[in-house]
C-alpha positions as CSV (number, residue, x, y, z in Angstrom):
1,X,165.9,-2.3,-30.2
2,X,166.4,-6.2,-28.8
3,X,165.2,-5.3,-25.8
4,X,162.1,-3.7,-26.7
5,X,162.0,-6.5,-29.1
6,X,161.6,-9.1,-26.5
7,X,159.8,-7.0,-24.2
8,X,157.0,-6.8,-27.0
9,X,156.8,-10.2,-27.4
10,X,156.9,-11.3,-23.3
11,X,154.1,-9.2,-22.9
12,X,151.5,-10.6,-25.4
13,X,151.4,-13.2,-22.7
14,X,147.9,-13.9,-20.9
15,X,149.8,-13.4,-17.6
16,X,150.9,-9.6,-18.8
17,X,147.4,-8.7,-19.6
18,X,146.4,-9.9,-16.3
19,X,149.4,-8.2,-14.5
20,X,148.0,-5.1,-16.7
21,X,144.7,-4.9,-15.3
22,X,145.4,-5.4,-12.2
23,X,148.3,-2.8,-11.9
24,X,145.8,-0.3,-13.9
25,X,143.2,-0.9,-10.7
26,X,145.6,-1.3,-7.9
27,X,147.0,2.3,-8.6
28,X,143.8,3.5,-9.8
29,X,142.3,2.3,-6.5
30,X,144.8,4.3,-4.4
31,X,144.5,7.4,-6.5
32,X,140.9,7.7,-6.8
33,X,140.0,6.2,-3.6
34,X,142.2,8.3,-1.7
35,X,140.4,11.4,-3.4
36,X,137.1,10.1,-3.0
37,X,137.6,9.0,0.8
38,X,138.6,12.5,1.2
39,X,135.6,14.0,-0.8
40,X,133.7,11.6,1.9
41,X,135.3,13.2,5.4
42,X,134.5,16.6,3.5
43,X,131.1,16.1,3.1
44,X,130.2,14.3,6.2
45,X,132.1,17.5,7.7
46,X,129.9,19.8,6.1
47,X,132.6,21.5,4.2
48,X,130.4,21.9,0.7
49,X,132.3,25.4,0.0
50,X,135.7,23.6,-0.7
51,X,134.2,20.3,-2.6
52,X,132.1,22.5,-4.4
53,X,135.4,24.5,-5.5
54,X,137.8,22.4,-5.2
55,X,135.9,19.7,-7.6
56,X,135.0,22.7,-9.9
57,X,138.6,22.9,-10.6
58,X,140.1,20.4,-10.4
59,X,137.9,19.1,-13.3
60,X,139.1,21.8,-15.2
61,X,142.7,21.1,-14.4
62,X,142.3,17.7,-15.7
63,X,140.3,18.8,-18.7
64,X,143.2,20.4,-19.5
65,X,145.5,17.5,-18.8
66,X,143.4,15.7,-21.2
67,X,144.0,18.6,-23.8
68,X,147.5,18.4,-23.4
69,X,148.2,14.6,-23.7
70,X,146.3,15.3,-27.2
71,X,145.0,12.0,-27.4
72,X,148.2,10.3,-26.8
73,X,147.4,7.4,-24.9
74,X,145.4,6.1,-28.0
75,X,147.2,7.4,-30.8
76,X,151.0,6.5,-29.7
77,X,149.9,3.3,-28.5
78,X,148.3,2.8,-31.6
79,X,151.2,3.7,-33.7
80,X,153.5,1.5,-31.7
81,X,151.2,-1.6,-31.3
82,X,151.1,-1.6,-35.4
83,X,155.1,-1.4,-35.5
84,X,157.0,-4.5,-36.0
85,X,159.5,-5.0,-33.2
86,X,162.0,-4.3,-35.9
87,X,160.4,-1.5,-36.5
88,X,159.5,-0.4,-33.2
89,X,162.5,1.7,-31.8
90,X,163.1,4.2,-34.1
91,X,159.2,4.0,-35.4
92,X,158.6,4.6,-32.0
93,X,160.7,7.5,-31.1
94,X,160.2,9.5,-34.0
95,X,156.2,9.3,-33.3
96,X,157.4,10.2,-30.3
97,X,159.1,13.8,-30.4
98,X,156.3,14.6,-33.2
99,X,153.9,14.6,-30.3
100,X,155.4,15.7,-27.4
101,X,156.1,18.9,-30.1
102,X,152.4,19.2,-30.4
103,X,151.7,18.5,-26.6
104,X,153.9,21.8,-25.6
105,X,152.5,23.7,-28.0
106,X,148.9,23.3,-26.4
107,X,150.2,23.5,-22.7
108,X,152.0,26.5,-23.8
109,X,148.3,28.0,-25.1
110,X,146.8,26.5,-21.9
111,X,149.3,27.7,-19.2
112,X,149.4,31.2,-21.0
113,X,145.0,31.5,-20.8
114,X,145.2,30.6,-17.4
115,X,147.8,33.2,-16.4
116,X,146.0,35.9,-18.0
117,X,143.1,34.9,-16.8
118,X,144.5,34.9,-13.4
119,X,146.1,38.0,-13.2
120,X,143.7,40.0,-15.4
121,X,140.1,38.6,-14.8
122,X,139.5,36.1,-11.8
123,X,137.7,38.1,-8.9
124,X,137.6,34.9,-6.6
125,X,141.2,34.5,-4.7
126,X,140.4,30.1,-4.7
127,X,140.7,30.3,-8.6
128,X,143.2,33.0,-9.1
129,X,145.7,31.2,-6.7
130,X,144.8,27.1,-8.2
131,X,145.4,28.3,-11.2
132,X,148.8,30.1,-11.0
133,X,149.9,26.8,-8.8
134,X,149.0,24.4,-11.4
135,X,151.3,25.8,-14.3
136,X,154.1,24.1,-13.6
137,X,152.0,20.4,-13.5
138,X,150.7,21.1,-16.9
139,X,154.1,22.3,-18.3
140,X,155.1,18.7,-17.3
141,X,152.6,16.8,-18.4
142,X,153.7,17.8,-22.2
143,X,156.7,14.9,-21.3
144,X,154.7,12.1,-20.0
145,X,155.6,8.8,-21.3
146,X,151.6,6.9,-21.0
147,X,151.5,6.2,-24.5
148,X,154.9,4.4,-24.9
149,X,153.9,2.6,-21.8
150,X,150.7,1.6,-23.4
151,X,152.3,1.0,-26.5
152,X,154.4,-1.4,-25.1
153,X,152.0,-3.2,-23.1
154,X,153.3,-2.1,-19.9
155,X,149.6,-0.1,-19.1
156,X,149.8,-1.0,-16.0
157,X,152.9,0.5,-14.7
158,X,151.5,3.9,-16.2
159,X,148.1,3.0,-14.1
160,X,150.0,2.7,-10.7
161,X,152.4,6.2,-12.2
162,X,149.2,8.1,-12.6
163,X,148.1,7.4,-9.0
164,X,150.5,9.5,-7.6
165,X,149.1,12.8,-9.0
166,X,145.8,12.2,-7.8
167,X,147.3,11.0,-4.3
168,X,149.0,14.8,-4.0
169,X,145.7,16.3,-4.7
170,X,143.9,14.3,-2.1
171,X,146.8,15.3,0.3
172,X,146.7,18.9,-0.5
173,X,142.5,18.9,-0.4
174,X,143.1,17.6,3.5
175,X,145.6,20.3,4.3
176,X,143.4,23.0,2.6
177,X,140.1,22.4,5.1
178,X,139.2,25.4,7.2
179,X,142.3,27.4,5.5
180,X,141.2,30.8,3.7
181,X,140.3,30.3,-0.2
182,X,143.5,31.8,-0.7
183,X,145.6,29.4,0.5
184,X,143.1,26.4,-0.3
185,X,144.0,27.2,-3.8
186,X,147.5,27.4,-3.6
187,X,147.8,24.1,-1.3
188,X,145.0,22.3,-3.8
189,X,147.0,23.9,-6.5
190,X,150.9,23.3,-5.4
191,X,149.9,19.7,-4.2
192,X,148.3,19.3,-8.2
193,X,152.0,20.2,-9.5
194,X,153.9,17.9,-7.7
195,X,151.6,15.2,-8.1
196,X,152.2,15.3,-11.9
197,X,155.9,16.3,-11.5
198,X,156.8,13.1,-9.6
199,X,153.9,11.0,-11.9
200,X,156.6,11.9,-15.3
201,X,159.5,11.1,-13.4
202,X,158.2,7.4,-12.5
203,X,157.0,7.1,-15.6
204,X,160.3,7.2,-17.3
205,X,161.8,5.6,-14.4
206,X,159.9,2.5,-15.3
207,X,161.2,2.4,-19.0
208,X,164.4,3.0,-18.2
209,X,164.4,-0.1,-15.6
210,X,163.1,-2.0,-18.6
211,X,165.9,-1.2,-20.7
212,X,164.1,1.7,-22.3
213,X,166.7,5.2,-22.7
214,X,165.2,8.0,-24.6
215,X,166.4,8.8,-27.8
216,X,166.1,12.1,-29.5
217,X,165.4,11.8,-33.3
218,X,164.5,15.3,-35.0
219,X,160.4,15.4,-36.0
220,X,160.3,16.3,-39.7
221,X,157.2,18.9,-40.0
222,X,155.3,15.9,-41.9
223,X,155.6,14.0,-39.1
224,X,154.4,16.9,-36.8
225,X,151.6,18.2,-38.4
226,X,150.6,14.0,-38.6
227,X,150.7,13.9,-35.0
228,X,148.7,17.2,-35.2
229,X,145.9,15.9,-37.1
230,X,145.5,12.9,-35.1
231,X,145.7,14.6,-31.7
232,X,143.3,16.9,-32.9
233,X,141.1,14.3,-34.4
234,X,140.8,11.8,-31.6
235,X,140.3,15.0,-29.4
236,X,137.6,16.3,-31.0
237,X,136.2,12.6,-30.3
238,X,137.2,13.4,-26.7
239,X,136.5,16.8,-25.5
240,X,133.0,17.2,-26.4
241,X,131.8,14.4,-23.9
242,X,134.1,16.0,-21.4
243,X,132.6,19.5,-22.0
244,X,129.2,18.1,-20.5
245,X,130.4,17.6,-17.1
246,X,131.6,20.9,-17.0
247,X,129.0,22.7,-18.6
248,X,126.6,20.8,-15.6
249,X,128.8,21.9,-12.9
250,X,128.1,25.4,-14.0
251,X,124.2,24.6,-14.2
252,X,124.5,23.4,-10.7
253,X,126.5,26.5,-9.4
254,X,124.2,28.6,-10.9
255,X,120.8,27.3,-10.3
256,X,121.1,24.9,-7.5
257,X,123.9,26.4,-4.8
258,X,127.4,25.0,-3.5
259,X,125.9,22.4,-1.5
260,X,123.9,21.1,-4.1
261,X,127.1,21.4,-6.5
262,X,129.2,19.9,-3.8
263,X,127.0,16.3,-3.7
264,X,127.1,16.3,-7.5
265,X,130.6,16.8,-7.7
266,X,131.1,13.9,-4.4
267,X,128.3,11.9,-6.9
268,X,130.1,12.2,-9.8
269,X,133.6,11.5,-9.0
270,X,132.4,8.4,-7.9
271,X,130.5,7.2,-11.1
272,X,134.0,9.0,-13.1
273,X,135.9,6.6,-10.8
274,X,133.8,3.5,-11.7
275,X,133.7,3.8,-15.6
276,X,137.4,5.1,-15.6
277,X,138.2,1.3,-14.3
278,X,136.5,0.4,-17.5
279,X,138.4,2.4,-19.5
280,X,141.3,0.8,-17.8
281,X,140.2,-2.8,-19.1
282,X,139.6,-1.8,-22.0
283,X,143.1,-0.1,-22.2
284,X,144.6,-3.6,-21.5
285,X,143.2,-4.9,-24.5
286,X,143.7,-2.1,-26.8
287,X,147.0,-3.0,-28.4
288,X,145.5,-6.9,-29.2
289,X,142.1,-5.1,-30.5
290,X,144.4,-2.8,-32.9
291,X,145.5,-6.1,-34.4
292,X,142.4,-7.9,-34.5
293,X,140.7,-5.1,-36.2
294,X,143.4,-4.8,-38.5
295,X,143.2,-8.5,-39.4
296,X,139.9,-8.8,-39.8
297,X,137.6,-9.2,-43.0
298,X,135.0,-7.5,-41.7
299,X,134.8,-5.4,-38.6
300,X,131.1,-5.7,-36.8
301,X,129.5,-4.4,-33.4
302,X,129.4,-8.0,-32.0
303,X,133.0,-8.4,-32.9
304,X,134.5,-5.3,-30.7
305,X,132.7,-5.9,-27.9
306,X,134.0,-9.4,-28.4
307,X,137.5,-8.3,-28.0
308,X,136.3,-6.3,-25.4
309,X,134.8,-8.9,-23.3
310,X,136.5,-8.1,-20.1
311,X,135.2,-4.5,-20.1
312,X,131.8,-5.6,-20.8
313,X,131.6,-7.9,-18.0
314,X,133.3,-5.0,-15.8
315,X,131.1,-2.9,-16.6
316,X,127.6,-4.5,-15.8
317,X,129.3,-5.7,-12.4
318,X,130.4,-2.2,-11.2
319,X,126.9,-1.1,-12.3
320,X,125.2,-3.8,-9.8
321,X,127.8,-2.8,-7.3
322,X,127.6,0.7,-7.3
323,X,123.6,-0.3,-6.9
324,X,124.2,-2.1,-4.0
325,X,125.9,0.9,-2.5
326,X,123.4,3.3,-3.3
327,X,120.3,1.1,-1.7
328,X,122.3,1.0,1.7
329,X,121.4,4.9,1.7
330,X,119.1,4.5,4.9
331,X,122.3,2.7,6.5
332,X,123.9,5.5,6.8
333,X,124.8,7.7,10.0
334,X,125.4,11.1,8.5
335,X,122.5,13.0,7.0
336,X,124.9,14.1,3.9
337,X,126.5,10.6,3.0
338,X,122.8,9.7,2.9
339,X,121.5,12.1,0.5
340,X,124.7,11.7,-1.5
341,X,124.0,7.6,-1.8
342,X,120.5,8.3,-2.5
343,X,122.2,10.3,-5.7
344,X,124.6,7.7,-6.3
345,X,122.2,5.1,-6.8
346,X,120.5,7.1,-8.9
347,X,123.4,7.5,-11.6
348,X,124.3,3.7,-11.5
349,X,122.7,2.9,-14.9
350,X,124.4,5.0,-16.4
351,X,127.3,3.2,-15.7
352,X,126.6,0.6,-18.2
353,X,125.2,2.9,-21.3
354,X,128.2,5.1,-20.9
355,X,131.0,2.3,-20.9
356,X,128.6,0.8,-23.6
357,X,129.2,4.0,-25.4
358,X,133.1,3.9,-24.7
359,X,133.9,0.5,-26.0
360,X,132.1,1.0,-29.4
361,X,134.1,4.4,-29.2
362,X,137.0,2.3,-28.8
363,X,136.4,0.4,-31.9
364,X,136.3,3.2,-34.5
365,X,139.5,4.5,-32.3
366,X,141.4,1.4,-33.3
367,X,141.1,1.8,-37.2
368,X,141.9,5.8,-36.8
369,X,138.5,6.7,-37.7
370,X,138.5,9.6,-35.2
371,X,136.5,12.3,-36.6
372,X,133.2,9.9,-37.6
373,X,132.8,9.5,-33.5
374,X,133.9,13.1,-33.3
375,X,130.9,14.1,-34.9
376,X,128.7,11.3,-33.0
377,X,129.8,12.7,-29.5
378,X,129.4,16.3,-30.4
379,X,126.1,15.7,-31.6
380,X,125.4,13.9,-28.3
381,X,127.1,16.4,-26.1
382,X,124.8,19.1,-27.6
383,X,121.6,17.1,-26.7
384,X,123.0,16.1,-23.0
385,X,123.6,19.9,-22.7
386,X,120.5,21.3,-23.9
387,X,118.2,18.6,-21.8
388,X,120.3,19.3,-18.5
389,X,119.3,22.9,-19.0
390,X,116.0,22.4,-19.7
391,X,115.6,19.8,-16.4
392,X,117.3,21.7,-13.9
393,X,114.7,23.8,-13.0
394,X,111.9,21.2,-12.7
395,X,113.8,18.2,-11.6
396,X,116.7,20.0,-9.5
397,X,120.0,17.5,-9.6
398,X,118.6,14.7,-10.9
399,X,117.6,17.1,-13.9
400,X,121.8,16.6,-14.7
401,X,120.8,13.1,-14.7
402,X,118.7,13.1,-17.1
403,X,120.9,15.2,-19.4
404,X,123.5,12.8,-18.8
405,X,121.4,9.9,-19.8
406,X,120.2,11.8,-22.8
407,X,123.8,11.9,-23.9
408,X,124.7,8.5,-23.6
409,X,121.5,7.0,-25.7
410,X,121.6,9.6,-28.5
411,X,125.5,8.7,-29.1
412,X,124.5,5.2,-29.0
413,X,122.3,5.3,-31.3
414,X,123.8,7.1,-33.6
415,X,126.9,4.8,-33.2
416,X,124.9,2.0,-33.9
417,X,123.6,3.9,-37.3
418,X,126.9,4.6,-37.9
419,X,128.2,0.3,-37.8
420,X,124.7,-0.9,-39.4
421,X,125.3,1.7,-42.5
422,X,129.2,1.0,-43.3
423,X,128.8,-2.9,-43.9
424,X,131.3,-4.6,-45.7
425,X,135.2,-5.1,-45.5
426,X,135.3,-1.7,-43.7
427,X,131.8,-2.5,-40.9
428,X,129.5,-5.2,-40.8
429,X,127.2,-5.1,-38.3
């Protein structure tokens, strides 16, 4: 494809990668901020039932989002970034239709466990509703085009795509205050659907205003059951890190109460927020760190976070900033924003040991060595879980903390374990 060709080639500019980044934050800004400047009215309104649930939720919906893509965003990209442009079309489609195959087949598991669970099991009227409204959203998602984008370099239009989901749920969160849990769910819910509805549509939009028409090649099962294994792989990398959010927000609902949940949750989304703009830089320079790593001799710690630089350097100055914020506590008018920037403060170091945990991630996600950091961030996940039970009865919320920390330094040490025992033509550290 010419056109894809030259598009390739355009974007290895400096100038793209810059356009990138700051498309990636200018749509993650309006997303997320919208979200959390609604999470703010909420709480400074004293409306800790619906954060608590809503935020509850909603990180399960995009838990299951995350499921769905199957790792996508990395493993298309990565496929496509290590095509040739003569290569890249058809390469490019036929990796492709093997995932989206594997992407329906888990929203078809997902959207089916959620219905029976709705109809069958769910005694509270917020979750049965949010979750029959979100069905068609994650039906959707199975088409989304982020890899290709990233693939091609054009990260940033899928940045500013994916605001629009998260714009719909902010909407639909400021419709549902003071309505019944009932219809909080469905408004919460519906508004989740259409958010990711109209985020596929701009998504191929955009390619198709860059030349980009999608063409249907048949998967072979070979190249089905590939896309399998490395969906599955890089999400066994994934999910385990994600399940310790969610496990906490139960610890929280259980032991602490909603309004306790409902300032972790406000907390949280926040520090999510902040290390999700790393992720975007480091997303920037994933396709150039796929070929470094590729070219390379030998691949050592020093060297990724080399290539890495710009997510490094973002990451220590959202940490400061983030401090900043949280010291202005006192400053505050409201009672509840207080208490909640008391608690952001808190979690800002963990800012930089989490993103520091990401961007070595990144590293053994650019070779395809997905199931050596699976097992690193399982084994991490299990120790962040078992800590945050054991210190939320003596330290309250900031017990969560401390499981969250745990997390982060056990994965990074075994990480560095990991690179410092595989030197060589394969690691050097």
């Amino acid at each position: 494809m010419s056109m894809s060709a030259s598009l390739l080639s355009s974007e290895s500019s400096r100038w793209w990668r810059f356009a990138n980044g700051g498309l990636l934050i200018g749509g993650y800004a309006l997303g997320q901020g919208a979200i959390f400047a609604v999470q703010t009215w909420l709480v400074a309104r004293g409306e800790f039932d619906l954060l608590s649930a809503f935020g509850t939720h909603f990180s399960f919906a995009m838990l299951s989002i995350l499921l769905i893509d199957a790792g996508s965003t990395t493993t298309l990209a990565r496929q496509i970034a290590g095509h040739s442009p003569e290569q890249t079309n058809d390469g490019l489609w036929k990796a492709f239709w093997a995932t989206a195959v594997v992407r329906a087949m888990i929203a078809t598991t997902i959207g089916v466990a959620a219905l029976i669970y709705a109809l069958a099991f769910s005694s509270d009227p917020f979750s049965r509703y949010y979750l029959l409204s979100i069905l068609p959203g994650l039906a959707v998602w199975a088409g989304n085009a982020v890899g290709l984008l990233d693939g091609l370099k054009l990260s940033g239009l899928s940045g500013m795509t994916g605001s629009i989901a998260f714009a719909a749920s902010a909407l639909g969160l400021v419709l549902a205050s003071n309505a019944s849990p009932e219809v909080a769910g469905a408004i919460v819910g519906c508004a989740f659907s259409v958010g990711y509805v109209l985020t596929v549509v701009a998504q191929w939009t955009a390619l198709r205003r860059f030349g980009m028409r999608p063409c249907l090649r048949r998967a072979t099962r070979n190249e089905v059951l590939q896309a399998l294994r490395d969906g599955l792989a890089l999400l066994s990398q994934l999910v385990p890190g994600q399940l310790i959010l969610r496990v906490q927000l139960v610890l929280s609902s259980v032991y602490l109460g909603s309004e306790s949940t409902a300032l972790f949750v406000y907390t949280k989304q926040a520090i999510v927020a902040v290390t999700m703009l790393v992720g975007f830089l480091m997303r920037v320079d994933f396709s150039d760190l796929v070929r470094k790593m590729a070219r390379a001799e030998q691949r050592s710690i020093a060297g990724i976070f080399e290539a890495q630089k710009s997510a490094v350097g973002g990451a220590l100055l959202l940490a400061a900033g983030t401090l900043i914020v949280g010291c202005m506590a006192p400053l505050a008018p409201q009672y509840n924003l207080a208490r909640a920037a008391q608690l952001l403060m808190a979690y800002a170091p963990s800012i930089i040991t989490i993103s520091a945990m990401a961007i070595m991630m990144q590293g053994l996600a650019a070779i395809g060595s997905y199931f050596s950091g699976a097992r690193i961030i399982a084994i991490g996940t299990v120790a962040g879980v078992v800590v945050s039970y054991l210190a939320i009865r003596p330290f309250g919320i900031y017990g969560l903390l401390i499981g969250e920390v745990t997390f982060h330094l056990v994965a990074l040490g075994l990480l560095y374990r990991h690179f410092r025992d595989r030197r060589g033509p394969a690691f050097a550290g």
